[in-house]
PAZAPA-4460 file (N, C-alpha, C; in steps of 0.05 Angstrom, whole numbers, plus 32768, in hexadecimal, padded with zeros to 4 digits):
% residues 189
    n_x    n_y    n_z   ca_x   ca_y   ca_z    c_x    c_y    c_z   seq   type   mol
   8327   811C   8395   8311   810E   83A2   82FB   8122   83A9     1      X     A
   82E5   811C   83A5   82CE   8133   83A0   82C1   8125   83C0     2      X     A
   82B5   8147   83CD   82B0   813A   83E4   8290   8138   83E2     3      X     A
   827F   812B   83F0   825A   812B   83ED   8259   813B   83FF     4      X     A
   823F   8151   83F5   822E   8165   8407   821D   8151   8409     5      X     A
   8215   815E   8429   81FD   8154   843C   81E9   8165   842C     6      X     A
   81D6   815B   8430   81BE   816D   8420   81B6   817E   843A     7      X     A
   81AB   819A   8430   81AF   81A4   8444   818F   81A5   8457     8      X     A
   8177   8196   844D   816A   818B   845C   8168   8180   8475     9      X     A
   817D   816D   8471   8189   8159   8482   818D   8161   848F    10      X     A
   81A3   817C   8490   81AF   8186   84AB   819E   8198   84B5    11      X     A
   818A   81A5   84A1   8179   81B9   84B5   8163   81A9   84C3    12      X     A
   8161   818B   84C8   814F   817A   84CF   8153   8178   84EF    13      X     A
   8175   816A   84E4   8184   8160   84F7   8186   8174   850A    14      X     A
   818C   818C   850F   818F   81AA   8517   8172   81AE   8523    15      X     A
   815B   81A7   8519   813A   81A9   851F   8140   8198   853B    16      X     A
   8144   8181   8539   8143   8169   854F   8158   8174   856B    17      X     A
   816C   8173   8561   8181   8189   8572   817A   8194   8583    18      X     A
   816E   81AF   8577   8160   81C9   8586   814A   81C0   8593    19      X     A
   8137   81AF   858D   811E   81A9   8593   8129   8197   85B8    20      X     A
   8138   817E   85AE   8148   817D   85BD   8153   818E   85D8    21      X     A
   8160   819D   85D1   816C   81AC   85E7   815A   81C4   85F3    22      X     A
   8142   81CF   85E0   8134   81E1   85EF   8120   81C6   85FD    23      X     A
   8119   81AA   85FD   8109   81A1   8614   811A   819A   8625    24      X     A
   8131   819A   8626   8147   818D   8633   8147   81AC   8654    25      X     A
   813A   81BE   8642   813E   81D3   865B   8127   81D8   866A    26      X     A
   8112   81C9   8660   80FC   81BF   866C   80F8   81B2   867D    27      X     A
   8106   8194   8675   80F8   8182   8682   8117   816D   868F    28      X     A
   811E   815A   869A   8132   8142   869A   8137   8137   8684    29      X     A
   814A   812F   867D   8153   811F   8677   814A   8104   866D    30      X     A
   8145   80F2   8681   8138   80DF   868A   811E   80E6   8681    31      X     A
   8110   80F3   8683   80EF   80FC   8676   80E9   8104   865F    32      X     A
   8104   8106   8653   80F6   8110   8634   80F0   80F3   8622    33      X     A
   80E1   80FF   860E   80DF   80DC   85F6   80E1   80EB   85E8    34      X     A
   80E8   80D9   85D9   80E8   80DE   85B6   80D2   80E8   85A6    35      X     A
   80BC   80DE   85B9   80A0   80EE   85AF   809D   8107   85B9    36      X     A
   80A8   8119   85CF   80AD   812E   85D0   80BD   8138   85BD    37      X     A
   80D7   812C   85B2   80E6   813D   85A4   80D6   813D   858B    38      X     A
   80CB   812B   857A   80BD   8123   8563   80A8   813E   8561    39      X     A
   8097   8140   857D   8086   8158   8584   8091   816B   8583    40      X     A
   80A4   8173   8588   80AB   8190   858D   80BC   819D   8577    41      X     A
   80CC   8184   8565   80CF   8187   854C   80BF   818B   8534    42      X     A
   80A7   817D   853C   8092   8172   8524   8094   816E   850C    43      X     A
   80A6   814F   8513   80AC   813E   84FF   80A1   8124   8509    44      X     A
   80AA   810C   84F9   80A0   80ED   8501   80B7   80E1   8515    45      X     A
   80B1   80C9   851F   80C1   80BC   8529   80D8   80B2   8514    46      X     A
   80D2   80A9   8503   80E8   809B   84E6   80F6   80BA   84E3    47      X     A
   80E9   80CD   84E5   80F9   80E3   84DC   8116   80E0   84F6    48      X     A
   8112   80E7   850B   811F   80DE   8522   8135   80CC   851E    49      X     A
   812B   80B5   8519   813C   8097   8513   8148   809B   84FE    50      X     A
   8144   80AC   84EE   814E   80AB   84D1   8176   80BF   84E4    51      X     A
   816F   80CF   84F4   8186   80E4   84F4   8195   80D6   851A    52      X     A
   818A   80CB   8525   818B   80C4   8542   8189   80A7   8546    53      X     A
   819A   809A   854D   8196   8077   855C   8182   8079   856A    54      X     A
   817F   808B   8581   8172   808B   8592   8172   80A2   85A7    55      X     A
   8164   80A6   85C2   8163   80C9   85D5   8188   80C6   85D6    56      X     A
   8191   80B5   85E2   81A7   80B6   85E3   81BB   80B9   85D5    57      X     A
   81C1   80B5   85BC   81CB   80BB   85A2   81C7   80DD   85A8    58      X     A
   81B1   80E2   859E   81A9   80FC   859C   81B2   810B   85AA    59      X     A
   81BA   810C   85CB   81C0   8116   85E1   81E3   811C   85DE    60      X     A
   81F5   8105   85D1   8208   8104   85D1   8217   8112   85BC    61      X     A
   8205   810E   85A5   8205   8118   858C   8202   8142   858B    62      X     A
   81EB   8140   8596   81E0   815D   8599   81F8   816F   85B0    63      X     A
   8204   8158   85CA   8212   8165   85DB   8236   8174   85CD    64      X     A
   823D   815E   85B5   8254   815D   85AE   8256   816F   859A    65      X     A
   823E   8179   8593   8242   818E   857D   8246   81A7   8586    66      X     A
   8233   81A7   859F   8232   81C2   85AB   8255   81CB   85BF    67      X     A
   825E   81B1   85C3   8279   81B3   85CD   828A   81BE   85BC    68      X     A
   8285   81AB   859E   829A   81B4   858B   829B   81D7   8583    69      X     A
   8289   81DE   857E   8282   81F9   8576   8288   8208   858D    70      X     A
   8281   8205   85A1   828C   8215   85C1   82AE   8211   85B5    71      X     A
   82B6   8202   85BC   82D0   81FA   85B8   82EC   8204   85A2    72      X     A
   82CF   8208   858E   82DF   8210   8571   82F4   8200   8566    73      X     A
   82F3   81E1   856C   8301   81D3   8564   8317   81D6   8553    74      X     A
   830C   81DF   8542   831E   81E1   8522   8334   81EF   8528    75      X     A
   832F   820D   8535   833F   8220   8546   8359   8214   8553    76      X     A
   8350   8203   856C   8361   81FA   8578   8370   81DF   8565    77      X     A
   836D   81D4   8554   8375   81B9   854E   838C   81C4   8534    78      X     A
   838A   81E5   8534   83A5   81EB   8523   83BE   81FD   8532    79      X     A
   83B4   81FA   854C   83D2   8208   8560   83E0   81FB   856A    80      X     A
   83F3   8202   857A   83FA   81F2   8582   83ED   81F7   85AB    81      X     A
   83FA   81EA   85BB   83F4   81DE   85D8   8405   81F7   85E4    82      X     A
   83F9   820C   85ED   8403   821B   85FB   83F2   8231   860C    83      X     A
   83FC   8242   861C   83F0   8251   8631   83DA   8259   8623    84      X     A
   83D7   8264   860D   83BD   8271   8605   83A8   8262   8604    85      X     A
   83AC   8247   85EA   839D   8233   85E9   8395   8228   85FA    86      X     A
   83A3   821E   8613   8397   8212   8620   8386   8224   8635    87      X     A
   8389   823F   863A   8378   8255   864B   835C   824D   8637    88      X     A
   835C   8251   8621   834C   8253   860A   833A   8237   860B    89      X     A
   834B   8223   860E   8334   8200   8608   8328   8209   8629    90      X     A
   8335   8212   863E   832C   820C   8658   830B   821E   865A    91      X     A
   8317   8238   864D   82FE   824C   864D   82E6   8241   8647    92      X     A
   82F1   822F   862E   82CC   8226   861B   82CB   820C   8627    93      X     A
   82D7   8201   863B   82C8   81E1   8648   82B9   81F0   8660    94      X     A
   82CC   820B   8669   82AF   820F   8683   8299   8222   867B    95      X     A
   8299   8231   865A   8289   8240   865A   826B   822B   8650    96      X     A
   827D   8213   8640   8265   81FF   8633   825E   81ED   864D    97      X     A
   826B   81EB   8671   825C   81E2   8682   8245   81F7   868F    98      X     A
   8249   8210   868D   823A   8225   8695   8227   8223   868C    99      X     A
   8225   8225   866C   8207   8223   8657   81FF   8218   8661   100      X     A
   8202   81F7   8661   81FD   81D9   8664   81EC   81DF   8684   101      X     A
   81F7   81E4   869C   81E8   81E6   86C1   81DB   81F4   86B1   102      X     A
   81D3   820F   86A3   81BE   821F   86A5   81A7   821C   868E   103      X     A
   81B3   8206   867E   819F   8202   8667   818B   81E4   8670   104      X     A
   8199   81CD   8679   8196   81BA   8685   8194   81B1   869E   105      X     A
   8184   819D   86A4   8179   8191   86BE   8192   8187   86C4   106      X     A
   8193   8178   86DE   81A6   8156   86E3   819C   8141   86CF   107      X     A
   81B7   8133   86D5   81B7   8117   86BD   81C1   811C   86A9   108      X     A
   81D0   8131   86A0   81E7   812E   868C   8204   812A   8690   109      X     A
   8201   8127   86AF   8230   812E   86B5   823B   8117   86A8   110      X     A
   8233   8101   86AE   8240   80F6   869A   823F   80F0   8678   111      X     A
   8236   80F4   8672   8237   80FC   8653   8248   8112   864F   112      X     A
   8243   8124   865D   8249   813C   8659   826C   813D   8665   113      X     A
   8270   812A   8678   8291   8125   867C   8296   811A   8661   114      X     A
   828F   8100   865B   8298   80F6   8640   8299   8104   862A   115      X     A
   828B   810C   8624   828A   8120   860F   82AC   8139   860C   116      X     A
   82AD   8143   8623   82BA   815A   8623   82D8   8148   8622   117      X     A
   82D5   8132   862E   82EE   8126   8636   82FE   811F   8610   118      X     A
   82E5   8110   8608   82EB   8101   85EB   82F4   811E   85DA   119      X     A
   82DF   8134   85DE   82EF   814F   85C8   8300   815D   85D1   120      X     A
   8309   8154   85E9   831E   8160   85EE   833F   814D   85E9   121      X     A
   8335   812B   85EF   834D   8124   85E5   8350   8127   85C3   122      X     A
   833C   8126   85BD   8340   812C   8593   8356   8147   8594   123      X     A
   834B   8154   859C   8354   8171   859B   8377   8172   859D   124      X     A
   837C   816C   85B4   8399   816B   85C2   83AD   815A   85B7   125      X     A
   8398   813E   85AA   83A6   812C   859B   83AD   8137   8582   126      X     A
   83A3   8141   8571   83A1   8158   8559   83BB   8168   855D   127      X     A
   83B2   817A   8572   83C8   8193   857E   83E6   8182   857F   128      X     A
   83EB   8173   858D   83FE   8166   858F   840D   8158   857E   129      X     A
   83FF   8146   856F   840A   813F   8558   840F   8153   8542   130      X     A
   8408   8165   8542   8408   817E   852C   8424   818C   853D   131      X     A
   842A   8192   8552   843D   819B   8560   8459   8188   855E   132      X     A
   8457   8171   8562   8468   8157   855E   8471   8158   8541   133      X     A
   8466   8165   8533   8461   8162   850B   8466   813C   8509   134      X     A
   844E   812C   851A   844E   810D   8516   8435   810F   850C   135      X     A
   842D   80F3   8501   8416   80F0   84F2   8406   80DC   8516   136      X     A
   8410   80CD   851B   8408   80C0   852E   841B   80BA   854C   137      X     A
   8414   80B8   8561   842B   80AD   856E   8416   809F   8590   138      X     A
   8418   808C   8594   8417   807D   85A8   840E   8097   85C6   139      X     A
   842E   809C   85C9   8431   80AB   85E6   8424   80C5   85D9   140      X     A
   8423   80D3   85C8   8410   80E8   85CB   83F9   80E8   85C9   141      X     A
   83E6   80D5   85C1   83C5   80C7   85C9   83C5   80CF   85DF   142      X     A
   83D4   80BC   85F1   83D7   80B3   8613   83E2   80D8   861E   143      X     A
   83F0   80EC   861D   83EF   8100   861E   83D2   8114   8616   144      X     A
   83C8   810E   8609   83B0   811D   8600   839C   8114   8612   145      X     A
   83A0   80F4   8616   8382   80F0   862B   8384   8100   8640   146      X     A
   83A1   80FF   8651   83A9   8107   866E   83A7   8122   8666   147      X     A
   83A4   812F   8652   839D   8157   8652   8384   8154   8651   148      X     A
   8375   8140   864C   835A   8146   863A   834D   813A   865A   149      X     A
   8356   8131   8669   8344   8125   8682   834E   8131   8695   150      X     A
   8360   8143   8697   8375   815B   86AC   835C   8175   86A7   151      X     A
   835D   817B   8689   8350   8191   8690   8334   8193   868C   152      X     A
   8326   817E   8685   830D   8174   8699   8303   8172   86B7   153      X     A
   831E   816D   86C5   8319   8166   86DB   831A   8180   86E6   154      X     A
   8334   8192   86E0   8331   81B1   86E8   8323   81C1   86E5   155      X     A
   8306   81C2   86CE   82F7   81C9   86C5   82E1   81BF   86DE   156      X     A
   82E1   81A5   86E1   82C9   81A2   86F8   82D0   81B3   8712   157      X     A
   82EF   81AC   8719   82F3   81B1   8737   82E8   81D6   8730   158      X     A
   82EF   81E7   8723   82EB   81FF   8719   82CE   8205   871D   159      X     A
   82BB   81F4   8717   829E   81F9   871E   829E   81F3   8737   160      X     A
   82A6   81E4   873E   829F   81D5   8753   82A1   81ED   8772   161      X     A
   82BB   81F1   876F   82C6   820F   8782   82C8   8229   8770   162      X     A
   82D2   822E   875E   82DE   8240   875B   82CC   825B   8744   163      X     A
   82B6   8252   874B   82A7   825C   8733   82AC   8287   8734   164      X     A
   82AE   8285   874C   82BA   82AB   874E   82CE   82B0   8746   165      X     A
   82EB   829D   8738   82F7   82A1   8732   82F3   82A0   8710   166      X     A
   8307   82B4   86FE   8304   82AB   86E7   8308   828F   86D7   167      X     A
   8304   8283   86C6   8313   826D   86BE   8330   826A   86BD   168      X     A
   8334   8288   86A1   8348   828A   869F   835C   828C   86BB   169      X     A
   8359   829D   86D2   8367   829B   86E7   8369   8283   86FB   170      X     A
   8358   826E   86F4   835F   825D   8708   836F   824F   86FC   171      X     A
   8376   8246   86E1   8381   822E   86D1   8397   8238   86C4   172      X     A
   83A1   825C   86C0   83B8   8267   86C4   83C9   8261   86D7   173      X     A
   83CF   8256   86EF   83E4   8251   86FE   83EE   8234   86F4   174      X     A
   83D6   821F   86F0   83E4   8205   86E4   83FF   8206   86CA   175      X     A
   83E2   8213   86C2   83EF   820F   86A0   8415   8217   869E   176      X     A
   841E   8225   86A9   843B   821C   86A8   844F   81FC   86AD   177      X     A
   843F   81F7   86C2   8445   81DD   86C9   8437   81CA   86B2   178      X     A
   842C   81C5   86A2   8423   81B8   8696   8433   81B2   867B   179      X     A
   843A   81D5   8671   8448   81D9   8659   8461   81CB   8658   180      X     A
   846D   81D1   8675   848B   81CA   867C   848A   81A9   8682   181      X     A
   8478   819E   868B   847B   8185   8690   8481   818B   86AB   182      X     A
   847F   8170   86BB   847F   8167   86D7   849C   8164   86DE   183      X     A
   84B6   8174   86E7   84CD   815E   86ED   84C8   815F   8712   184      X     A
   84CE   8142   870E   84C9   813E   8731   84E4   8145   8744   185      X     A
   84FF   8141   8732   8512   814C   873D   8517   8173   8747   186      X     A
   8507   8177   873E   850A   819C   8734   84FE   81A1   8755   187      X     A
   850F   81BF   8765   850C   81C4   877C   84FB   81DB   877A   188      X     A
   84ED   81D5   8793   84D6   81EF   8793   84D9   8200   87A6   189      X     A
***
């Protein structure tokens, strides 16, 4: 099966809008940009726009998920398996791609920007896991990938939130045993 190249126009277009994108994005809100800014600062047409984007919001979600994936190195992680390193490693690039993100951007992205990290992070773990499992699909490990993929989201925020003097890697090293091993509620402490 022969696969189709994108022409590579297309992507250096799409990549134009992007960048154009995210350098007004450090300008201005959120909420304040148009499409005729991005159109401007790209200098292209509106149809050009529509042709690669639904709409600001498409574009926002679109432009945010790429920059996650590549922080992330997806590909990287989606051939190991689920363990202390990897997961020091996914934790590193969700708070180094929230760091960019406060210093590149206004308010008005957290939530996108939760969604976003949440969705590439359950792909990821779901991948990892099933590749670990050697299953093609399975029910309870979806539902396992969400609860890693929204666990270490949430430790990622609490991490900004307090702990920003600490390293990543050091705050989310004490969990990660408990995580690997699983929860037994009978086990004495």
């Amino acid at each position: 099966m022969t696969q189709t190249k994108t022409d590579p126009r297309i992507l250096r277009t799409r990549k134009l809008i992007m960048d154009s994108f995210i350098e007004l994005s450090s300008k201005k809100e959120f909420k304040d940009i148009t499409v005729k800014d991005i159109t401007n600062e790209a200098m292209i047409n509106r149809a050009t726009f529509y042709y690669h984007f639904e709409d600001i919001y498409d574009l926002l979600d679109k432009a945010l998920s790429e920059v996650l994936f590549i922080n992330l190195n997806c590909n990287n992680f989606e051939e190991n398996e689920i363990n202390e390193e990897s997961m020091t490693q996914i934790f590193k690039a969700i708070t180094n791609f929230q760091i960019s993100l406060s210093n590149r951007c206004h308010r008005g992205y957290e939530d996108t920007i939760a969604r976003i990290i949440r969705e590439q992070l359950e792909i990821i773990f779901y991948k990892m896991l099933l590749r670990q499992y050697k299953l093609e699909e399975d029910e309870g490990l979806k539902i396992s990938a969400i609860m890693l993929a929204w666990g270490m989201y949430g430790a990622s925020v609490e991490w900004k939130r307090k702990s920003q003097n600490r390293l990543p890697e050091e705050f989310i090293k004490s969990a990660i045993p408990y995580i690997l091993s699983g929860v037994d509620v009978g086990a004495k402490i």
